[in-house]
N, C-alpha and C positions, 0 to 999 in steps of 0.2 A: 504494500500500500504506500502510494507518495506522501502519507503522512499521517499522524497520529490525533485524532479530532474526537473529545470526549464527549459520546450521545450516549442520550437514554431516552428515548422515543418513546413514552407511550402513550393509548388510547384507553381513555378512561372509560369506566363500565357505559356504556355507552346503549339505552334502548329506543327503540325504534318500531314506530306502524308501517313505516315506504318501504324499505327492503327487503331487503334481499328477497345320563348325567356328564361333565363332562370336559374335556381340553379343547381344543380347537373346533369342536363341531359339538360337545355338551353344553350343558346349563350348570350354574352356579347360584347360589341363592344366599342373598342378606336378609337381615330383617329375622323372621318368622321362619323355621327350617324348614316347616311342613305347609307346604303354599296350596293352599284352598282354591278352587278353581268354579266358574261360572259356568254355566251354559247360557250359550249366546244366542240368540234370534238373529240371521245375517239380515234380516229386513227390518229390526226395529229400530224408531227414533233414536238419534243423540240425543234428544232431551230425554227419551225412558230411562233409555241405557245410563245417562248421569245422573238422573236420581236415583235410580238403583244401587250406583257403583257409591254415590254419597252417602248413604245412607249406612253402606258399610263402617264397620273397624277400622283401624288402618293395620292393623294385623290381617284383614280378610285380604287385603289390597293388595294382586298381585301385577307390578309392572315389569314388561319383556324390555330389556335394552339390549340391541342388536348391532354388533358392528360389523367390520369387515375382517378380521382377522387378529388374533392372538399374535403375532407375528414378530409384534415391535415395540417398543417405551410406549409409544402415544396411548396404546388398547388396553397396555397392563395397566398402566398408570388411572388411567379413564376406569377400568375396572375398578383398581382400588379407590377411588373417589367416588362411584357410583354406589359403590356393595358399601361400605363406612356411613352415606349419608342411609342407606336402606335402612342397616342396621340401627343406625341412630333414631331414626324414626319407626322401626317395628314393623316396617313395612317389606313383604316378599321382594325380590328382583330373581330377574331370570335374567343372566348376563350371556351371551350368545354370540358367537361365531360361529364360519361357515368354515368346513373341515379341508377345502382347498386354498384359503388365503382369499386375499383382495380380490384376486381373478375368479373366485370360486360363486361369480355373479347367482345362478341359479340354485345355487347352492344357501346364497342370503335369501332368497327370494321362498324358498322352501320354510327357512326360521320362520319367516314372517308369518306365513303360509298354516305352518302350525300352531303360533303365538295367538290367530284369530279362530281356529279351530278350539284349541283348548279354552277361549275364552277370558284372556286376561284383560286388566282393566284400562292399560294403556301399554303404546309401544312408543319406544326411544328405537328409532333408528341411523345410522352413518350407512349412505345408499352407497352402492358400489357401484353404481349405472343409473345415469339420467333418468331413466327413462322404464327401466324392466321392474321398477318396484311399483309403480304407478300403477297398476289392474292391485295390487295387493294394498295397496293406499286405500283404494277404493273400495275394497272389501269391507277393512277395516271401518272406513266413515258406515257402510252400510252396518253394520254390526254394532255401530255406536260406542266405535273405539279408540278416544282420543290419540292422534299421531304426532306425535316430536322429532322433525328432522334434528339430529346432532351432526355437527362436523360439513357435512357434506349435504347441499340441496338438489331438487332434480330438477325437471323441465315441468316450471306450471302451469304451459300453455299445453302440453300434451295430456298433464292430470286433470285442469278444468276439462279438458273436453272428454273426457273419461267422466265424467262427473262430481273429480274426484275432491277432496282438498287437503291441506295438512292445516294443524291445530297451532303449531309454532316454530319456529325454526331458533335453536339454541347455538350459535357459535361463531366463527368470526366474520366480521369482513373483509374479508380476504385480498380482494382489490387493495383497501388499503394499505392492510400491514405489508402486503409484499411491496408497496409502492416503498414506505419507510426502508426496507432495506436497499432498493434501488438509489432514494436518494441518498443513501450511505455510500453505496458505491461511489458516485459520482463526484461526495465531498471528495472520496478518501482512493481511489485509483485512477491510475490513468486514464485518458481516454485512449482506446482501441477497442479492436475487434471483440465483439461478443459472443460466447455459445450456451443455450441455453437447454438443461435438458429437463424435458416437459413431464410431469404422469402419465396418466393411462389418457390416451385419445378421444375427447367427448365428453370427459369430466368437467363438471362446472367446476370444483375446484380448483384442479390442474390449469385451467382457462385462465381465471382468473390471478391465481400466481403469476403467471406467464404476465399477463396484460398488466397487470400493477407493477412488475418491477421494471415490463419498456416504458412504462408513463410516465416512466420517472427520469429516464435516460437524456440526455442531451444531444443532439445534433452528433457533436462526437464521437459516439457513443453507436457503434454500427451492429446491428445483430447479423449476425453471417451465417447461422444455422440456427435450428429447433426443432429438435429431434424426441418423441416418447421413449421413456423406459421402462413404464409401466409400475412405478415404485418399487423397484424391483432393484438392489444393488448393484449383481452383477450383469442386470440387464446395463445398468448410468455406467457400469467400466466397458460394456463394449462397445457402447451408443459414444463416449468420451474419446474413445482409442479412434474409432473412424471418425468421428469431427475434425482430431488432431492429426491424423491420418490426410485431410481433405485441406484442414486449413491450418497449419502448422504457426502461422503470427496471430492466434486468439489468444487475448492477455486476461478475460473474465470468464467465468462460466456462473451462471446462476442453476442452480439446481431448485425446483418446486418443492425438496425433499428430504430429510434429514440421512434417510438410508440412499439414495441417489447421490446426494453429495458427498457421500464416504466413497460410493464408487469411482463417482470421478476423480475424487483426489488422491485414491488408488493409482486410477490409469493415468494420471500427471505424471506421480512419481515414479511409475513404471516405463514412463516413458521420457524420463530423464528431463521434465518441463516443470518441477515446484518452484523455482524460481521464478518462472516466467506468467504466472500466471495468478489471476487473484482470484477464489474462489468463495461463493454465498451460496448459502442456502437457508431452510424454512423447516424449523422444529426445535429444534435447542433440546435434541436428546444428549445423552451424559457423552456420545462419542463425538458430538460439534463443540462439545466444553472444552474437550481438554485438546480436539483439533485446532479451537482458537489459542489454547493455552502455548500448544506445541506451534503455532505460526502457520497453518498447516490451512486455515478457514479463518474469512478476513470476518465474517458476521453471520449473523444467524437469525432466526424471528422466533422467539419465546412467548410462550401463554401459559396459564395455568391448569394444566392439565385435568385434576384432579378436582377442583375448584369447579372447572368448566361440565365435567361429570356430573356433580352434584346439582348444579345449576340445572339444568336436563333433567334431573331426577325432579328436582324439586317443583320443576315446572309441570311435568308429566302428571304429577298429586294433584298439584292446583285443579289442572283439568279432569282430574278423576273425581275431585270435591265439588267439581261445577262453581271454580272459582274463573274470572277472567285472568287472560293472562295476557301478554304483548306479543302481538304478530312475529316480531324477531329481537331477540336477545343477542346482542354484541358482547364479547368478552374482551377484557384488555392484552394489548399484546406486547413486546419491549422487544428492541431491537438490540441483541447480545454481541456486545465486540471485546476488543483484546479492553478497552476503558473500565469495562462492568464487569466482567466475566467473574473477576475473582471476587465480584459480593455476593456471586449465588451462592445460595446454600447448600 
């Protein structure tokens, strides 16, 4: 980096109406060991179905939170924040992943699938696909089963027209925070050539990463590639190796990814380019800490993982209590460089 600029970038909790049994394929449960289950009407009201579900204990209370994979910090973490507020409030969880990982699309779509089946009182879901959870969104409103997107949203133009809708969406703005890293960049590296390597293809997510950290870019500042790796490590080291393979004077790469930009920075120094090159990415797991620690990753984008879990859970109640709740919940995010790095905890 051309120079050493002390930021701490963050967005404060920020809410908003206009926007936005088992291991890897089991259930896990907080709260109440023994989770009581409903039988559901797939054609009754949301207003029956929430008086019903309110009228409950919150011991009877059982909510499905469903993610994309066991895989990595972000899900264990999210788990442990999830199943703690459970338990603190007496209430069931059924914590869920799909037995193939992130790609394991229909394989989420099955959780969900059985989550409405057994009749729980609300789902927490992180979609793995635009667009494939959207017939089971819709299910769910039919069965009068409050839905909380976490992490990840889908396409509302394709679920309105399904009939469908969701109840809240819990987590970041993603356009922004990745913008905040980008204008890091821009204090703090040269301008040159840029390569970026993207998630999976079609993800709002992944989209959005991407789009917030060129918005931030200057004239400068040329992107010269952007390539998917599907969050996937050693997908970001072979996607890195032909970028640099193609355009060997790229001085940044921005990764979408916490495990994507350990690949890249893999294939830098495999490729005999750590000097040449400044590297970002997006998650601030314990392997970008001590990468920033080691010189190795100029910045990173931090949230509270576990805070943000809860936050989901607690929102998922609300709407099982027939309380209101806000269209979309923003979480704070902090942009982690070599200035900050050593106050984390």
């Amino acid at each position: 980096m051309k120079k050493v600029l002390a930021v701490l970038l963050a967005m404060g909790m920020l809410v908003s109406m206009a926007g936005c049994g088992g291991q890897e394929s089991g259930e896990t449960s907080g709260g109440k060991a023994d989770a009581d289950t409903k039988s559901t009407d797939a054609g009754s009201s949301d207003d029956a179905a929430g008086e019903k579900a309110a009228a409950k204990d919150d011991g009877d209370i059982t909510i499905a939170f469903i993610v994309k994979s066991l895989e990595n910090q972000f899900f264990t973490d999210a788990k442990e924040g999830a199943e703690a507020r459970a338990e603190e409030l007496g209430v069931n969880i059924n914590y869920l992943a799909p037995a193939g990982g992130q790609a394991d699309i229909e394989g989420e779509v099955q959780l969900m699938e059985d989550s409405i089946i057994k009749g729980v009182d609300a789902i927490i879901i992180d979609c793995s696909d635009n667009a494939a959870l959207n017939s089971s969104i819709k299910k769910a409103n039919d069965a009068g089963i409050p839905v909380v997107l976490f992490n990840d949203t889908v396409d509302m133009d394709d679920l309105e027209a399904l009939g469908g809708h969701i109840d809240s969406y819990v987590g970041l703005n993603s356009t922004e925070a990745a913008k905040q890293v980008g204008e890091y960049c821009v204090e703090n590296s040269e301008p040159g050539k840029v390569a970026i390597i993207e998630g999976m293809s079609g993800i709002v997510a992944s989209t959005e990463r991407v789009e917030g950290f060129k918005s931030a870019l200057t004239d400068e500042f040329e992107v010269v590639a952007s390539q998917p790796a599907d969050w996937d490590k050693n997908q970001a080291y072979d996607v890195m190796q032909n970028i640099l393979t193609a355009n060997p004077d790229i001085s940044i790469v921005w990764a979408v990814s916490s495990t994507m930009g350990m690949g890249a920075i893999q294939a830098i120094e495999d490729m005999g380019m750590a000097d040449k090159i400044d590297v970002y990415d997006f998650d601030c797991e314990a392997d970008d800490v001590q990468a920033i620690k080691d010189g190795k990753l100029c910045a990173t984008l931090r949230y509270p993982t576990q805070e943000w879990a809860a936050l989901a859970f607690d929102t998922a109640l609300s709407l099982v209590k027939g309380e209101t709740v806000e269209e979309n919940v923003y979480t704070e995010v902090q942009v982690i460089t070599p200035d900050n790095v050593d106050t984390l905890e």
